[in-house]
N, C-alpha and C positions, 0 to 999 in steps of 0.2 A: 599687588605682587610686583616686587621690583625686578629689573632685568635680570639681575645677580642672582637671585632664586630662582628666577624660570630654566636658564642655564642650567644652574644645580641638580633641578628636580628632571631634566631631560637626561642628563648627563645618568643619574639613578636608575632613568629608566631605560639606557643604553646599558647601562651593566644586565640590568635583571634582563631583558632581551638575551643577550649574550650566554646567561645561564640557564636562560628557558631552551634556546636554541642546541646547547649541549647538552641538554638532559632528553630536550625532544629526539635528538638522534640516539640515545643511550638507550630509550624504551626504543624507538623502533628497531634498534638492532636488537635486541632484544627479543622483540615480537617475531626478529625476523627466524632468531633458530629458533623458535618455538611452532615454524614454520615449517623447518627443514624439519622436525622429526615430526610434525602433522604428515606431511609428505612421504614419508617412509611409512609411518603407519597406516596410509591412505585414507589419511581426515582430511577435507576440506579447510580452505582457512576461516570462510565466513561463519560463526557459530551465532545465533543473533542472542541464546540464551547466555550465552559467555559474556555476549555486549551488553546486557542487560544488566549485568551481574557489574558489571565494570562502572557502568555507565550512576547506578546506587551507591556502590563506592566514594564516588567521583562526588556525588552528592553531601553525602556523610562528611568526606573531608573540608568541604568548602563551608567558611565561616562569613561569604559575603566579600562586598558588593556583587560580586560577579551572580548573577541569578541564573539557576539551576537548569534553565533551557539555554542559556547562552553557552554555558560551561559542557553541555551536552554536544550542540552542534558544534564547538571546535575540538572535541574528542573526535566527533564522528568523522572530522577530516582525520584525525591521525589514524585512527586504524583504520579509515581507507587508503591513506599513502601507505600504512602495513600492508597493507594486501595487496595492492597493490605491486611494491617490491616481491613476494611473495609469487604472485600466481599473475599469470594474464586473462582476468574474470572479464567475463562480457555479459552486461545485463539488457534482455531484451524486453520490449515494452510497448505498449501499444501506442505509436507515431501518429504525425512527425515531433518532428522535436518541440519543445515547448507545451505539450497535454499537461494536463493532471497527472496522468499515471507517469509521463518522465518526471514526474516533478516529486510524484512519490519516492520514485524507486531513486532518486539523488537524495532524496532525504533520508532513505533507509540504506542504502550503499555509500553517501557521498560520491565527490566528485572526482575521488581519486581512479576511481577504475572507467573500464569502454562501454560503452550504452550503444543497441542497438534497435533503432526505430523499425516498427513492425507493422503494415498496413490493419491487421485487423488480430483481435482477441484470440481466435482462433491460430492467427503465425506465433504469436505469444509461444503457445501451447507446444504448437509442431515444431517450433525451431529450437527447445528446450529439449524436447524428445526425442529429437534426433541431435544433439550435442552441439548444434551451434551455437547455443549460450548458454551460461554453466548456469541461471535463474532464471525467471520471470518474474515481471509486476501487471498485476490484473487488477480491475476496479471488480469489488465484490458487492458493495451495497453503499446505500448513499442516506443521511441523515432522516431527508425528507420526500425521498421518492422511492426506497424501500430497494432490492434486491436487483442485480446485473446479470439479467437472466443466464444471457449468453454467456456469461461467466460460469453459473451456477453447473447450465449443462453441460459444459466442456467437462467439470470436474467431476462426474459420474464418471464417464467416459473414457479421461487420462489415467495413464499410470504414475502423475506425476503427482508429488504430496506437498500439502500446506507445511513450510516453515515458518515462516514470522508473519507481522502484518504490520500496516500501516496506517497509521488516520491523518489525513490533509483538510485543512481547513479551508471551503472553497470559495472566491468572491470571484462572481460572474461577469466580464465588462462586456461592454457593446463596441465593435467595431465597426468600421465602414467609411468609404472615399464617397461616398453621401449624407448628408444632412440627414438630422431626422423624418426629417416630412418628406423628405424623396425615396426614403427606404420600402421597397414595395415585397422584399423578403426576407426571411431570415433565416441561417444554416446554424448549425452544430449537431451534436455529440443528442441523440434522444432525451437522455438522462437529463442536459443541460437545460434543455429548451423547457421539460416540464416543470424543473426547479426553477423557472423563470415567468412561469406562465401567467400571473398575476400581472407584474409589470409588463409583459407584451398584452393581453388585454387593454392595460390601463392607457397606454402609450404609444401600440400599435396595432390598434384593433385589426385591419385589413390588411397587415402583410400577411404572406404566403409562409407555413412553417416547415421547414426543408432539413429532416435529419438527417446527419452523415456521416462518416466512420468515427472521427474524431472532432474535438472542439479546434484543434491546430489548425486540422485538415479544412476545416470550414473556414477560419481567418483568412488562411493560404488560398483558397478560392477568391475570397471576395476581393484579393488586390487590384482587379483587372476584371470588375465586375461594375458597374454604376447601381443603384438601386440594391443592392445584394448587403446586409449586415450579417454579421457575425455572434457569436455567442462562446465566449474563452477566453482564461485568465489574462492578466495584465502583462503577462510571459507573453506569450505567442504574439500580441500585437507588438510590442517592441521588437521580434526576432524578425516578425513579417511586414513592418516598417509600414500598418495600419494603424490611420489613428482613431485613438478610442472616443467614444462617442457622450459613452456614460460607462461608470463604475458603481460596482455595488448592485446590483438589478436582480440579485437571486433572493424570493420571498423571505426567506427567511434568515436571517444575520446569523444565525449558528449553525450554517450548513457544511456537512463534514463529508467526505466520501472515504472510505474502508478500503483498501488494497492488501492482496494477497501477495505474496512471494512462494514461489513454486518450482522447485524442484525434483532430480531425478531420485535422489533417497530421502528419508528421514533421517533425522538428526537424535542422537542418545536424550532422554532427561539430564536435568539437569540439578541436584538437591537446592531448595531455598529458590526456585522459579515458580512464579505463578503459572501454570499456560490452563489454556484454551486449548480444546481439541471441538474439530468438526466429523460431523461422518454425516452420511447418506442411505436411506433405504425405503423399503416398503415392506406395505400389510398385507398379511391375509386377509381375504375375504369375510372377514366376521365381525361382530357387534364387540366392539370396546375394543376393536383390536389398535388403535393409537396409545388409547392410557394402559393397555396389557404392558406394549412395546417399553413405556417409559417408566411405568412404575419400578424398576429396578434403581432408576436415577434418585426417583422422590424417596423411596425407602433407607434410601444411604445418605441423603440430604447431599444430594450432588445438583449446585443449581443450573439449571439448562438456562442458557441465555438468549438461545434465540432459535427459535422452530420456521420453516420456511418449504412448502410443497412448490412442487413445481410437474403438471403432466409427464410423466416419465417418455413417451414417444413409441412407446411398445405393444400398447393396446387401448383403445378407448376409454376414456373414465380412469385408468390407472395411474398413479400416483406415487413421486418421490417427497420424501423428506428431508429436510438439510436440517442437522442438529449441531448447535454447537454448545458444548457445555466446558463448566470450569474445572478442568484436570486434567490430569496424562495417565494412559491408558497402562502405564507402567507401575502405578499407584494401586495398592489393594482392591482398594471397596472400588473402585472405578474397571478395573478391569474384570472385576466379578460379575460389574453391572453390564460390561459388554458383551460378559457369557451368556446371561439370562438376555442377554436383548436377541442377538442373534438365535436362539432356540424360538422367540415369540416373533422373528418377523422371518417374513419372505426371502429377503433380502439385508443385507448391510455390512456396509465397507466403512471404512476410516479412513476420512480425507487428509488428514495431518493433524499434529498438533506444535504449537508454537506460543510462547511466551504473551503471557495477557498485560495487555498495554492500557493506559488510559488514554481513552480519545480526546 
């Protein structure tokens, strides 16, 4: 390629810039009265099943190179710069900066809007509930170490409901201002450490394993630690200027963790959206009373995707369920099957429902 076509072809690509960037403001003015009468009518702006809808579109139009995740993540900055001009959103998340879950909740909000770091799962909750931030992002279950308990219970408990979700794909590094063979502990996030627990066997049989609120929070410790490693993505050691030691050290190469978004209402269906709905409950006391509960589901061929108890905390031996299945409670046979569930159990509420995603 000669210099005279390099010129040319940049010169081409200074135009089309020039009419990406007027048309990018056209939609977001755009988006933006579509904001003001959300706002009158007391709709929030974040819809995720809207962005869904958008986001398939988006897909449909595009005839290539540009591949369909890349085309996604720079949509997902412009309706966050929409919302951005729109409303002053503040998304809170389980801190410091740099976890998983901030990592989620910039993936499913972008970076256009305020993020607030939150010591533990539980402020998540509380600082939703009392209006200091208009969401949350919670880790809910993770690939290969199964369910976030303390997530799970909160959600009996709140009044607040599942809107969307999140899947992040997780690689585990090692940090530390020591060497391997001087590392005599190691801290993080519970969840982290067990999704690692083959290679710390393998590699560190005798250090000490030391769980802590977050995988950040454990980097951030060890700067000013000797002997002391860490366990959290390749984010937090660059933010906490720790260097990594090894990358990659979580057993399993397809390991994904699941995050909630949670807020104070629910959101309408949406026609042509797949969702997911979750709820919670309990049995009576008697023989077949689980397949009683669910057979409503199997009889309409509604498929339940994932069942999950956890000790309810109210009496000995008693027990919660976490169901979540595929559809919205606004759908015939699925809300007939919640009539019949609720006359056969003890108990049962609906956690939310929100748009079903591929992980």
């Amino acid at each position: 390629m000669n210099k005279s076509e390099l010129e040319s072809l940049r010169e081409e690509i200074d135009q089309i810039d020039s009419e990406i960037v007027k048309l990018l403001n056209l939609r977001v003015s755009r988006a933006c009265k579509i904001g003001k009468i959300k706002k009158l009518s007391g709709v929030d702006p974040y819809d995720p099943a809207r962005e869904e809808q958008v986001f398939e579109k988006l897909a449909g139009y595009s005839e290539g190179p540009l591949r369909e995740g890349s085309l996604r993540t720079v949509y997902r900055e412009i309706i966050s710069a929409s919302i951005a001009l729109e409303k002053d959103m503040v998304i809170g998340y389980l801190g410091p900066e740099a976890t998983y879950t901030h990592q989620a909740a910039v993936k499913n909000f972008g970076s256009g809007l305020e993020y607030q770091a939150l010591p533990d799962i539980p402020d998540v909750f509380s600082s939703v509930e009392a209006g200091h931030c208009d969401y949350g992002v919670v880790p809910i279950e993770n690939s290969s170490e199964g369910a976030v308990n303390r997530s799970l219970d909160l959600l009996v408990d709140s009044e607040l409901t599942i809107i969307a979700q999140v899947f992040l794909r997780v690689r585990h590094c090692l940090f530390s201002q020591s060497s391997l063979a001087d590392i005599g502990e190691v801290r993080s996030k519970d969840q982290a450490l067990a999704q690692c627990a083959d290679w710390l066997r393998a590699q560190l049989p005798e250090a000490r394993l030391v769980p802590v609120s977050s995988t950040a929070e454990a980097v951030r410790e060890c700067r000013a630690e000797p002997g002391v490693a860490a366990i959290a993505g390749e984010l937090a050691g660059q933010i906490y200027e720790v260097p990594m030691i090894e990358g990659g050290i979580q057993d399993r190469s397809d390991n994904v963790t699941r995050f909630l978004v949670v807020a104070k209402q629910s959101l309408p269906m949406r026609e042509g959206v797949s969702y997911r709905t979750s709820l919670v409950l309990s049995l009576n006391d008697e023989v077949g009373a689980l397949q009683k509960a669910l057979k409503p589901f199997s009889e309409r061929g509604i498929n339940l995707c994932k069942i999950e108890s956890r000790p309810s905390k109210r009496k000995s031996w008693d027990y919660f369920f976490f169901v979540d299945f595929l559809g919205h409670p606004e759908e015939d046979g699925v809300s007939q099957a919640l009539k019949e569930l609720s006359n056969a159990c003890a108990f049962s509420r609906l956690l939310g429902s929100y748009p079903e995603l591929d992980s």
